[in-house]
N, C-alpha and C positions, 0 to 999 in steps of 0.2 A: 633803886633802893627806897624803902619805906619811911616816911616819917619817925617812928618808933625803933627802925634799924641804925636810922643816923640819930636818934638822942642817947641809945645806949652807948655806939660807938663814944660819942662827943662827950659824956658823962665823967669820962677815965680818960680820953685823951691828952697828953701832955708833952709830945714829941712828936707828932703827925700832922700831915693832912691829907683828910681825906675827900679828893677832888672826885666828886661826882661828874660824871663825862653821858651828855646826849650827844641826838645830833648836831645840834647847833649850839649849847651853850655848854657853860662848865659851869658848878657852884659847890662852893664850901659854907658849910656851917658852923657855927659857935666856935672852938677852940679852932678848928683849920681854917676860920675866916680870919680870928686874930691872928695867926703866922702868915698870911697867905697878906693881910692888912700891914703887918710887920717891914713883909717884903718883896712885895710887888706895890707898885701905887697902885691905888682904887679909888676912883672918883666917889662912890657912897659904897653904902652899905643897908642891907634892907633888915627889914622886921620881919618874919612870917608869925604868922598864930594859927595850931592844929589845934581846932576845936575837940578830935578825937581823942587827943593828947591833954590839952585843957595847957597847953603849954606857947612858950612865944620863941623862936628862933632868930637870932641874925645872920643874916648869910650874905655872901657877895658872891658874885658872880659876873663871867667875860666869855666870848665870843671864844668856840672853840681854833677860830683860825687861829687865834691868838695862841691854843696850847703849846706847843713847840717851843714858842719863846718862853713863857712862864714857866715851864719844866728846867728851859735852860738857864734862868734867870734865877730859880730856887735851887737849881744843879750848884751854881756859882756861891749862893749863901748857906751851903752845907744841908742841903733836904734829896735824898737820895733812895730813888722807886724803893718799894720792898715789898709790894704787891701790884697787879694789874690784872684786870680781870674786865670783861665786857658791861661797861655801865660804871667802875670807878678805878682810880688810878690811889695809892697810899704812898706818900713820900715819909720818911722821917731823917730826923735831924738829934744823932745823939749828944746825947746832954742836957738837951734844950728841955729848958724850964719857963714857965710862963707867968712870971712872978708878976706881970702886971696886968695879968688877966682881967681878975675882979674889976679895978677901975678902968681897964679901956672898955670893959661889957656895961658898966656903970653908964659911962660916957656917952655909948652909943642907945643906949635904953633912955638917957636923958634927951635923946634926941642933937644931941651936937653932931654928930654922925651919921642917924639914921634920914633917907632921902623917903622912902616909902613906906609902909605896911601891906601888905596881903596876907589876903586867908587863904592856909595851906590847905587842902582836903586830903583827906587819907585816898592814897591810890586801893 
């Protein structure tokens, strides 16, 4: 998935996540890093910036070994598949509202959260 395909997604997201799946790692972006931050511990959380975007993302990210358990562990706090597809997996969780969005994006832009930055390039 493309830089530009996960900011539209993340844009309007409000009850999902969208867990991007490689070989070796998983990562969520912007609103499915705050649910995914919500309810899984995560040791940081990163910055990227797409130059072609002109834009800056947070996203975290884990070891795909570990998917199985994170599925089950978001299974457990009410986030249930509703798509899969080769390259991302979409959980959602009705109802869910993310009312404290702005300040935990706040938070982690102020660097209380963020470990890293990298520069994303457009694939």
């Amino acid at each position: 998935m493309k830089a530009k395909d996960i900011i539209q997604y993340e844009v309007s997201n409000q009850d999902t996540i969208l867990l991007i799946v490689n070989k070796s790692v998983c990562r969520v972006f912007e609103t499915s890093a705050y649910w995914l931050s919500k309810h899984i511990p995560m040791d940081k959380l990163y910055n990227k910036y797409s130059r072609s975007l002109d834009t800056r993302m947070i996203y975290a990210w884990f070891s795909v070994r570990r998917l199985n358990k994170v599925l089950d562990e978001l299974h457990a706090k009410g986030f249930h598949p509703v798509a899969r597809k080769e390259g991302y997996i979409v959980l959602k969780k009705e109802g869910a509202k993310p009312d404290d969005y702005d300040e935990w994006r706040e938070r982690v832009y102020d660097g209380v959260m963020v470990n890293q930055v990298y520069i994303m390039e457009e694939a």
